[in-house]
N, C-alpha and C positions, 0 to 999 in steps of 0.2 A: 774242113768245112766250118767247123765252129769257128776256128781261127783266123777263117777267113774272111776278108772283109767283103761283103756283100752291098751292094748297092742298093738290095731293095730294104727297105726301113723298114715293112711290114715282119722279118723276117728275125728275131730276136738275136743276137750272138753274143758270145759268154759272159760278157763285163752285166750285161742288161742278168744274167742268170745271178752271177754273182749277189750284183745287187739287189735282186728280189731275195735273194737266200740271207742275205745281212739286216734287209729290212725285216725279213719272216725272224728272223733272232732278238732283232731289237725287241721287234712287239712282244716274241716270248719271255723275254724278260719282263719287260714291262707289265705282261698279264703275271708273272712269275709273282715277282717281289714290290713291282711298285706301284701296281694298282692294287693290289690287297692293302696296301698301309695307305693309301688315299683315301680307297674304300670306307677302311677304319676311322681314319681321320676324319671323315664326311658324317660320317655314322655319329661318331662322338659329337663333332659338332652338331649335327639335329637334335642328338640328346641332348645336348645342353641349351639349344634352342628352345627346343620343347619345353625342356624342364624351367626357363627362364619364363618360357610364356604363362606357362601353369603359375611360376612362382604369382607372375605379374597376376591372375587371376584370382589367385588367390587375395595378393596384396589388394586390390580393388575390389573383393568380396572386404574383406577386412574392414578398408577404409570405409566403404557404405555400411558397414553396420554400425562401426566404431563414430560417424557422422548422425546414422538413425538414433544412436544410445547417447551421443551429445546434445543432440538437438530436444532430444525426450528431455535429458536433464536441464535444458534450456528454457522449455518449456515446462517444467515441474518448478521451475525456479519464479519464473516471471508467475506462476498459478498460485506460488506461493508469496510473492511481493503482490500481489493484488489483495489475496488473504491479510498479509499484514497491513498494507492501506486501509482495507474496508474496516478490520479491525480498530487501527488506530481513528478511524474518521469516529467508529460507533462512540468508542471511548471519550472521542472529544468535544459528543455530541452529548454523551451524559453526563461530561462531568462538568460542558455548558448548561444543562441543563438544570444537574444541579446544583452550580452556582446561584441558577436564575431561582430556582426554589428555595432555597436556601436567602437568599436576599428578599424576595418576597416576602417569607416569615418573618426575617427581623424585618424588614419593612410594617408588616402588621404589628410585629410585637411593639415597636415603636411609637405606632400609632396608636395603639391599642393606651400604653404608657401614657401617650401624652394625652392623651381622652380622658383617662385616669387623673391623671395631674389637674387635667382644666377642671373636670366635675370638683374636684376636689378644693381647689381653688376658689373655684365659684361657689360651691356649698361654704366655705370661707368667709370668704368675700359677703356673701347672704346673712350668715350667722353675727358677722361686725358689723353689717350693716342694719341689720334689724333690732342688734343691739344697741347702736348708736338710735335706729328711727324711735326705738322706747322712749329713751332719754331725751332727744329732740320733742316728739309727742310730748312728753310729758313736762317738757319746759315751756311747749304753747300753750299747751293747755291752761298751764296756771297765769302764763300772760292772757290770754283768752278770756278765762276765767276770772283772774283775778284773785285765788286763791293758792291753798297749798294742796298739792294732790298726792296724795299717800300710795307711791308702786305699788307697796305690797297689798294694800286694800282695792286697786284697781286694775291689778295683774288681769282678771279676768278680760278687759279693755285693751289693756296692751297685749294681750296675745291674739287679742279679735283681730286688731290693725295690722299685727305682725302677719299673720296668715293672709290677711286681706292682699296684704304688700307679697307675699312671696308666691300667690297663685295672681298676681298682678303682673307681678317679673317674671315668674313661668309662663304664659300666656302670650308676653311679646316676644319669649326669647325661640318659641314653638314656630 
């Protein structure tokens, strides 16, 4: 009856038995030996997924801070180049300024010198000229006069004239 060939299809014979029993081997193998080393295989692989993504989180924890601590120095850098601008501007501003002090003085000293020089000159100038106006005076006079006039007995007249003459010249040069 196994062997025999049966017409109705519903009704399984032997080759169909067989085959189920060769199938039921293969798969025990296959759960035997070759899905344990897939398994493993699988396994390893996520591990190593895993462990790749961890790395990569790591690596990007890394990079943002290693980017926080560049940019801090980045910014500690330009904090410090604004520091050396303001610095160099202050310095350029005093050491214009004391150029400008510094030239003003000798600008006064100068001034000051040559105020010195012209008084001086001009007390000069006053001194030759008042002693030239004596002798002038004192050559009209005797044309004037018609006589000889003795300086030294009339010294007291030529200092009169002379003073007259030198708050006359002070007076217009005020």
């Amino acid at each position: 009856m196994l062997i025999a060939s049966n017409d109705n299809f519903l009704v399984p014979d032997l080759t169909f038995v067989f085959e189920f029993v060769a199938f039921l081997t293969i798969v025990a193998v296959f759960a035997k030996w070759i899905l344990p080393a897939l398994n493993k295989a699988m396994v390893a692989r996520q591990e190593e997924i895993r462990s790749s993504l961890a790395a990569a989180d790591d690596a990007r924890a890394e990079a943002d801070e290693t980017r926080s601590q560049r940019q801090g120095i980045l910014d500690e850098a330009r904090q410090q180049a604004r520091d050396i601008v303001t610095a160099a501007n202050v310095t350029a501003e005093r050491v214009k300024s004391d150029g400008q002090e510094r030239g003003q003085a000798e600008y006064e000293r100068l001034v000051a010198s040559a105020e010195a020089e012209i008084a001086l000159a001009r007390q000069r100038a006053v001194e030759e000229v008042s002693g030239r106006l004596g002798a002038l005076v004192l050559s009209t006079a005797r044309q004037v006069i018609g006589r000889e006039v003795d300086a030294t007995a009339h010294q007291g007249l030529i200092d009169e004239a002379v003073s007259a003459l030198r708050s006359a010249s002070a007076g217009s040069q005020a």
